[in-house]
C-alpha positions in Angstrom: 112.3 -15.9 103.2 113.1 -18.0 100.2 109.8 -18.5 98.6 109.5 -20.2 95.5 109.7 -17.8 92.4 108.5 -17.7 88.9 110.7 -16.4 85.9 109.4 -13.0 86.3 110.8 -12.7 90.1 107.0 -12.7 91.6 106.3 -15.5 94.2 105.1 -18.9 92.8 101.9 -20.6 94.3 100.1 -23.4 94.3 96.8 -25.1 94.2 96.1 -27.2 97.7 93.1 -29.1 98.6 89.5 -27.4 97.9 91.3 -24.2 96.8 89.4 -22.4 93.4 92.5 -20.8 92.2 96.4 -21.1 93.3 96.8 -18.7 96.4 99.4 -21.2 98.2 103.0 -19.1 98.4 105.7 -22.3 99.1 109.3 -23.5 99.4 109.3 -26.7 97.8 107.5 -28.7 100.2 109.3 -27.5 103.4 107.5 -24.4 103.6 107.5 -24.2 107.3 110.5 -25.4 107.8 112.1 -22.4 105.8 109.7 -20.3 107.9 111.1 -21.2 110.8 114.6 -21.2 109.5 114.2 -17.7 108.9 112.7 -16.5 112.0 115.5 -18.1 114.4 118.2 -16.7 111.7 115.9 -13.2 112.5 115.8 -14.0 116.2 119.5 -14.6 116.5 120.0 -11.1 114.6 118.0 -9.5 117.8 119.4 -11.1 120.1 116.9 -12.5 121.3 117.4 -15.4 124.4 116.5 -18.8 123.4 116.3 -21.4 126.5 117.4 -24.7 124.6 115.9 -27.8 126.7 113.7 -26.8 129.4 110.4 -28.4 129.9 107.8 -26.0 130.9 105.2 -27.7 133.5 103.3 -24.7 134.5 102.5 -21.0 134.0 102.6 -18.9 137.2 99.6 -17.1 138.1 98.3 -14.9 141.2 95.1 -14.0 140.9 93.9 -14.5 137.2 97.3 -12.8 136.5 100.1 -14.3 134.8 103.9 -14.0 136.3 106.0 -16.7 134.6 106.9 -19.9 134.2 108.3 -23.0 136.1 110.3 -25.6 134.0 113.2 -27.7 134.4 116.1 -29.1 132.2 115.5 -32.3 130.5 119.3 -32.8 130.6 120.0 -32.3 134.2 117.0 -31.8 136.3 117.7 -28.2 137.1 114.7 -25.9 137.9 114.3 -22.8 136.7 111.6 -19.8 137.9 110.9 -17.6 134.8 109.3 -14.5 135.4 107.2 -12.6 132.5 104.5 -10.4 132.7 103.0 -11.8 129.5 103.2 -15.7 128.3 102.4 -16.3 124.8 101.5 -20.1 124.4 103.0 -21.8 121.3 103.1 -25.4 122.1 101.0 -27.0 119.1 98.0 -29.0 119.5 97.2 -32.8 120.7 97.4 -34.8 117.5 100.0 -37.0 118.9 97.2 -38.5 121.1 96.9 -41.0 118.6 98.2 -43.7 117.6 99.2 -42.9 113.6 100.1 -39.1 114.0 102.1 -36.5 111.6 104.0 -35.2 114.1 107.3 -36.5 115.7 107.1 -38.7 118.7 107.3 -36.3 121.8 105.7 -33.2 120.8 101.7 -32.0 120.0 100.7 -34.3 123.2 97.9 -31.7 124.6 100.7 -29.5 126.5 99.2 -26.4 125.4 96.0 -27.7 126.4 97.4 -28.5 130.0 99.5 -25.6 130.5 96.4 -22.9 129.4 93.5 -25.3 131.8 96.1 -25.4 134.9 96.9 -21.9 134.6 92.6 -21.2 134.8 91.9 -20.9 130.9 88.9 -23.2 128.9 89.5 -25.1 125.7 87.2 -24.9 123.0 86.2 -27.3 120.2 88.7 -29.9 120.9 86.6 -32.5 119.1 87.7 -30.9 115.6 90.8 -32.6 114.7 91.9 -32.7 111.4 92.9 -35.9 109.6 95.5 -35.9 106.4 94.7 -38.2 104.1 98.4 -39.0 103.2 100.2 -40.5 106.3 102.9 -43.4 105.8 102.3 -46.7 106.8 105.5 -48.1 107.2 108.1 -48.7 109.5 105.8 -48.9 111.9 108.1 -46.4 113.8 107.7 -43.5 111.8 103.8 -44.9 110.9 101.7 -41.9 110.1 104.8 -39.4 109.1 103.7 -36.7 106.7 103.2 -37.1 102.7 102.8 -33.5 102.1 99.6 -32.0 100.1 101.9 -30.6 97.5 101.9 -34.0 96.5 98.3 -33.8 95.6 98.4 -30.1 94.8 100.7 -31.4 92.4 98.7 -33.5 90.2 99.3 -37.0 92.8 96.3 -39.7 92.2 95.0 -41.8 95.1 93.8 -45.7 94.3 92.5 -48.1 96.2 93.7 -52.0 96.1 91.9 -52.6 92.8 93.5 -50.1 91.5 90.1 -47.5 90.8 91.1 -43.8 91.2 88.6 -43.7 93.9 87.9 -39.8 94.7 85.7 -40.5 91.4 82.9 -41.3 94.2 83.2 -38.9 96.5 84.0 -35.6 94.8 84.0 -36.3 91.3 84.3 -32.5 90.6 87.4 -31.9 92.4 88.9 -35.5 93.3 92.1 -35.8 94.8 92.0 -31.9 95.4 89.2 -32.1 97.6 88.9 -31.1 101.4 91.5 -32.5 103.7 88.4 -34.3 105.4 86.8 -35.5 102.7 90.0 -37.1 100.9 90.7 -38.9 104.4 86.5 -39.8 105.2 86.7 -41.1 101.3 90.7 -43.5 102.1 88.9 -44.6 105.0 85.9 -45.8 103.9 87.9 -47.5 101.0 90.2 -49.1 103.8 87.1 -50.3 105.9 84.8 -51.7 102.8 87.8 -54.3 101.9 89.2 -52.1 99.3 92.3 -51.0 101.3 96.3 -52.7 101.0 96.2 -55.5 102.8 98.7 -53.4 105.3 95.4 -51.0 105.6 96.0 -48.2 103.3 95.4 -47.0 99.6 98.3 -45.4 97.1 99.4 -42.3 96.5 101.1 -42.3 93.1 103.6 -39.6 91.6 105.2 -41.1 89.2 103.8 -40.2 86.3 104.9 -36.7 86.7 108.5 -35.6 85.5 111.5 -36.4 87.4 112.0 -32.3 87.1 108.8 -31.7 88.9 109.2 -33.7 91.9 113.1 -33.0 92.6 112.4 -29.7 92.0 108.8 -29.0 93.7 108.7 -32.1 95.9 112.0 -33.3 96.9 111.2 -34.1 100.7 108.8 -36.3 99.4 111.2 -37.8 96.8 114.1 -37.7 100.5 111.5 -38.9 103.2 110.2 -41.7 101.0 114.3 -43.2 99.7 115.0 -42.6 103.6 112.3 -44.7 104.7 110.9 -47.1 102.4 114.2 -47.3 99.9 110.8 -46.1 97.5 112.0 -44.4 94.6 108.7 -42.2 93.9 109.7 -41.0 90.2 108.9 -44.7 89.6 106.8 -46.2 92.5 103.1 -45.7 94.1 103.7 -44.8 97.7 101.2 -46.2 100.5 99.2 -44.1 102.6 95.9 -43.6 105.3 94.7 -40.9 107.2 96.9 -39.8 110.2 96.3 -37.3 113.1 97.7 -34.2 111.4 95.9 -30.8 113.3 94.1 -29.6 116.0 91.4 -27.1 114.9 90.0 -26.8 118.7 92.6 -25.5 121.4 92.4 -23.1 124.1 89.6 -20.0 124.1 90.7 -16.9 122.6 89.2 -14.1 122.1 89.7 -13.4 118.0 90.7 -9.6 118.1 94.2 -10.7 120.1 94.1 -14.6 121.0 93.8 -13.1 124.9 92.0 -16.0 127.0 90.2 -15.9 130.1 93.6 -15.7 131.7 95.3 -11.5 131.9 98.6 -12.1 130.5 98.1 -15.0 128.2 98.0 -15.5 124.8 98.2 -18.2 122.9 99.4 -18.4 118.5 99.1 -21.1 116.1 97.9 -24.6 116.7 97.5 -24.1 120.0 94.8 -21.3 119.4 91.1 -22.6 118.6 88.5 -20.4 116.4 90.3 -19.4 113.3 89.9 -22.3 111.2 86.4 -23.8 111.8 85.7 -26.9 111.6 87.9 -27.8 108.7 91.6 -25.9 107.8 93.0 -25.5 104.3 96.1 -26.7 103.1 98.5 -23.6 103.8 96.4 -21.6 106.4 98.1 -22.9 109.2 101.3 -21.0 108.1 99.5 -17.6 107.0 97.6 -17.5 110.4 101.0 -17.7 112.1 102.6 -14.6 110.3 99.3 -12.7 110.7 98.5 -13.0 114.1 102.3 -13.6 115.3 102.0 -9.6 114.6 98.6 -9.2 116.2 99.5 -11.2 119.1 103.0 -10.0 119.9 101.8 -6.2 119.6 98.8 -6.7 121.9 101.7 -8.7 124.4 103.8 -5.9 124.0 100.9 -3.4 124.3 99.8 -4.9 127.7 103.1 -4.9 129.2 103.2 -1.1 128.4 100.6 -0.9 130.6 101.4 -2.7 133.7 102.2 0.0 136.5 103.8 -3.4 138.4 105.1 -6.8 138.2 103.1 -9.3 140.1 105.3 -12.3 141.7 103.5 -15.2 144.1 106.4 -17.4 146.3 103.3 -19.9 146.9 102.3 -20.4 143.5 106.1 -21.3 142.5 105.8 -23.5 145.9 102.8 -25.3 144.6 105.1 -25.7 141.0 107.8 -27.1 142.7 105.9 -29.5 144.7 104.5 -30.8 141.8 107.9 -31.5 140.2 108.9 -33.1 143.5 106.1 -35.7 143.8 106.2 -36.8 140.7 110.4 -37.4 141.1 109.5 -39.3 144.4 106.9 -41.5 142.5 108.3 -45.0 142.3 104.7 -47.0 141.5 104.2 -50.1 138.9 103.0 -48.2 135.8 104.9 -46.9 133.0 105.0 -43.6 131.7 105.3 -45.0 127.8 103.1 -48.1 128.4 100.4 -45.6 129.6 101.3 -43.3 127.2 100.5 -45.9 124.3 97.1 -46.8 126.0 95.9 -43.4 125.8 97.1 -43.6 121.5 95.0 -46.6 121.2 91.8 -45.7 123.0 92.2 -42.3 120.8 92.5 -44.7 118.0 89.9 -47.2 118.4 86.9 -44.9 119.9 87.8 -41.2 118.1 89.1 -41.7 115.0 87.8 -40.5 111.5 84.5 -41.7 112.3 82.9 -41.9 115.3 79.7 -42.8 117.3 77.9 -42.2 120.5 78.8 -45.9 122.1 82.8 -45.5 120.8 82.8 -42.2 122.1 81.4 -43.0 125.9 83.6 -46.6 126.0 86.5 -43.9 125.4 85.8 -42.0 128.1 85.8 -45.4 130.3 88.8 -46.2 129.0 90.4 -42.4 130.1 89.2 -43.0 133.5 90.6 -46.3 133.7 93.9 -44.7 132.5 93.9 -41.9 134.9 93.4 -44.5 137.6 96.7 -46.3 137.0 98.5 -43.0 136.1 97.9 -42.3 139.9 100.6 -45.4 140.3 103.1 -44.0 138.2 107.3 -44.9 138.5 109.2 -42.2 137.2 113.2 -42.9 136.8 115.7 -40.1 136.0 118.8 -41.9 134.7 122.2 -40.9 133.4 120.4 -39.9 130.2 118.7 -37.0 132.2 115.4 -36.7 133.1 113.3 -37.3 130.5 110.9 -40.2 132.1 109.7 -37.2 134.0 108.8 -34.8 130.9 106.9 -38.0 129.3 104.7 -38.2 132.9 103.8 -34.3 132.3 103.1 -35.5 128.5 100.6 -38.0 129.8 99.1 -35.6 132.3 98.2 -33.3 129.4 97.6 -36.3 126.9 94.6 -37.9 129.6 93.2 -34.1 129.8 93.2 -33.7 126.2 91.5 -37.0 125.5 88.8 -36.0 128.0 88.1 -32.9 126.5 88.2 -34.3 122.9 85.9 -37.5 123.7 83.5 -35.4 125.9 83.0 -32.5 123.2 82.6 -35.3 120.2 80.2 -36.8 122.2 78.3 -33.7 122.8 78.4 -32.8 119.2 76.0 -35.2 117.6 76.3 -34.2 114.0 78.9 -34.8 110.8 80.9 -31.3 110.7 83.7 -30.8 108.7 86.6 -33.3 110.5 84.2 -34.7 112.8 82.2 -37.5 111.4 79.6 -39.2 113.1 78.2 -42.1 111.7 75.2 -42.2 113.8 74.8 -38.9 113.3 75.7 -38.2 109.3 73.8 -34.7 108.9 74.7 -31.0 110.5 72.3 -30.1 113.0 71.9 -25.9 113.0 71.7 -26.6 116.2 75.5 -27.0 116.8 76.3 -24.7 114.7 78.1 -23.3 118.3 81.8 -23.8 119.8 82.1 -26.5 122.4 83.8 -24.8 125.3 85.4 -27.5 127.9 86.9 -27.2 131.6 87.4 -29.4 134.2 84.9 -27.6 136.2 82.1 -27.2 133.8 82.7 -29.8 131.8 81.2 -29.1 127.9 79.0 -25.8 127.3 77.4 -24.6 124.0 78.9 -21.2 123.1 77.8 -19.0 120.1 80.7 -18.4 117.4 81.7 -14.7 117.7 81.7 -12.4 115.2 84.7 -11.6 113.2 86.0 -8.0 114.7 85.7 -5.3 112.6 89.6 -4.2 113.8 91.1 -7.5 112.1 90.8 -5.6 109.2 92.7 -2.7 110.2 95.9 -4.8 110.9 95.5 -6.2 107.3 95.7 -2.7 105.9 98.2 -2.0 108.1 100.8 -4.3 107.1 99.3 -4.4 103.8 100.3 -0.4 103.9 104.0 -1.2 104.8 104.3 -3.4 101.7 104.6 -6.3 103.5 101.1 -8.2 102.5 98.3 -8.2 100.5 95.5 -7.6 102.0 
């Protein structure tokens, strides 16, 4: 991969948010993209089979046993039966449940959450979502699109409407390079005492820096913001307030192999819950995908080794299929979108930065009211294909998602990390737990498991072949 590189060849990094010392390896500010640019370039040198287009809408499973997958083809409707012995989940979190998010319009809508509770796995901790501090405002279309850290990391200041560099208040010590959730607690509070744009946001400002440093260390920015806004940032303060960025709940794993209660599936990345606590870093989301995209693919791998047979089920791909099939032959009153942007708003209004116990339990309310007219649903395949039925499986895991989020926020009644509580400011060592949610159960305390001693050996390991430090 391309990193970024000093004069001396060795790999640049940079400081992000609450970090004591620069440990953040980058590619301008497009990191992941290049990641992933160089994993399908890898993946196409393996040959390995990518299935462009299909929506997946369950995981097959016999027994406590995966098999597969069922899915169909956005484009043309066409079903397809997938059969695996292993599923490794990798369909991001649920930050798109709200209504200013950092991710694009159709993706990070709970489906991981869905997929992993249908197939007879838990989710834990899905209260602790992380809000960025530097989402855009405007076009309302693109309202909450990412300003990337590196803009801060970078020496960016934040000021309010009067034009005070605020994060003198809140973190005098480390200001603008504060924690994710303190930087967005701090713009909110600003934009809710009257000190806000009167659009509802605060500035981010880069200009001061050389027009060197942000083409050469920042250029998305510079790209996203002339794109958007016609901003020229080399000259201009850009406007900004917290969005919905990351997840830090998801499905239960267990933390030697991101196994869940399910034999046969894993889940990676945003999708995972455990690994990052109650608050992430800037640039740990992308280091815990190259560490435990080994871990996980060798205990996948390792698991299949061991399979003396393949289990298939022709009911459980039945019960798939019929579930396609009713929704196609749904032809009620409400709209998938329309419902769609009511679950955003009551995400929104009742679980947002800060929250409270009567926010929280009107949310809930409002999910049930939701789920009622969801139960009326029209959906409409047209000549554009059949994406009016992806969106109603979107809103069947966004309405689970929202559940499991307002249900464990309400249970946790203390401020930790993301999660604020205003009528509950303090931590309570009491909840120093993971809230573990199901359908059936609904939220139980859990104690945090211990770090296993054999995560180390896979550091070594690597760290052995020259590949990383450990």
């Amino acid at each position: 991969m391309a990193f970024a590189r000093e004069e001396d060849g060795r790999i640049s990094q940079r400081f992000f948010g609450a970090h004591s010392w620069r440990r953040t390896a980058f590619a301008g500010d497009y990191t992941g993209l290049e990641i992933q640019r160089t994993l399908v370039a890898r993946a196409e040198q393996l040959d390995v089979s990518i299935l462009d287009g299909l929506y997946v809408t369950r995981i097959l499973v016999d027994d406590n046993v995966v098999f597969g997958a069922y899915a169909f083809d956005v484009s043309t409707g066409t079903r397809y039966v997938i059969q695996a012995d292993v599923v490794i989940l990798a369909a991001g979190g649920h930050n798109r449940i709200w209504r200013r998010s950092s991710s694009r319009r159709d993706e990070n809508t709970g489906d991981s959450f869905r997929l992993a509770v249908d197939a007879g796995a838990r989710l834990r901790d899905a209260e602790l979502v992380q809000f960025h501090p530097s989402g855009i405002i405007e076009p309302e279309s693109v309202a909450g699109t990412l300003i990337s850290e590196a803009a801060r990391g970078e020496g960016g200041i934040l000021r309010n409407a009067l034009g005070e560099r605020f994060m003198e208040r809140y973190d005098p010590e480390r200001m603008e390079l504060s924690t994710r959730d303190r930087v967005a607690l701090a713009a909110y509070t600003e934009i809710k005492e009257g000190r806000g744009t009167p659009q509802g946001g605060v500035w981010l400002d880069i200009s001061h820096l050389s027009r060197d440093v942000i083409m050469g260390r920042l250029p998305r920015v510079y790209q996203t913001m002339l794109e958007l806004q016609m901003l020229d940032v080399t000259r201009e303060a850009m406007q900004v307030a917290p969005t919905a960025h990351y997840s830090m709940g998801g499905v239960w794993v267990r933390p030697s192999d991101h196994g869940t209660d399910v034999d046969g599936l894993y889940v990676i990345g945003e999708a995972a819950s455990g690994l990052h606590g109650a608050n992430r870093l800037g640039g740990n989301s992308l280091i815990e995908l190259l560490v435990y995209g080994r871990i996980v693919g060798q205990a996948a791998a390792q698991y299949v080794a061991g399979l003396r047979t393949s289990r298939r089920s022709p009911s459980v791909v039945d019960e798939a299929r019929v579930e396609v099939d009713t929704l196609l032959e749904a032809h009620g009153p409400e709209n998938v979108r329309s419902l769609q942007r009511a679950v955003r708003d009551t995400m929104t209004e009742h679980a947002g930065v800060v929250r409270d116990e009567v926010g929280l339990t009107d949310g809930l309310a409002h999910v049930d009211r939701i789920e009622e007219r969801a139960a009326d649903l029209g959906i409409h395949p047209d000549i554009a294909g059949f994406h009016d039925l992806a969106h109603a499986f979107d809103l069947k895991a966004s309405l689970l998602a929202a559940r499991a989020t307002l249900a464990s926020a309400l249970e946790r009644r203390e401020s930790r990390g993301c999660h604020n509580r205003s009528d509950h400011p303090d931590l309570d060592p009491e909840l120093q737990v993971n809230l573990v949610w199901s359908p059936s159960t609904g939220v139980v305390r859990e104690a945090i498991p211990p770090v296993p001693d054999d995560i180390s050996d896979h550091f070594r390991e690597v760290s052995t072949a020259g590949k990383l430090v450990e």
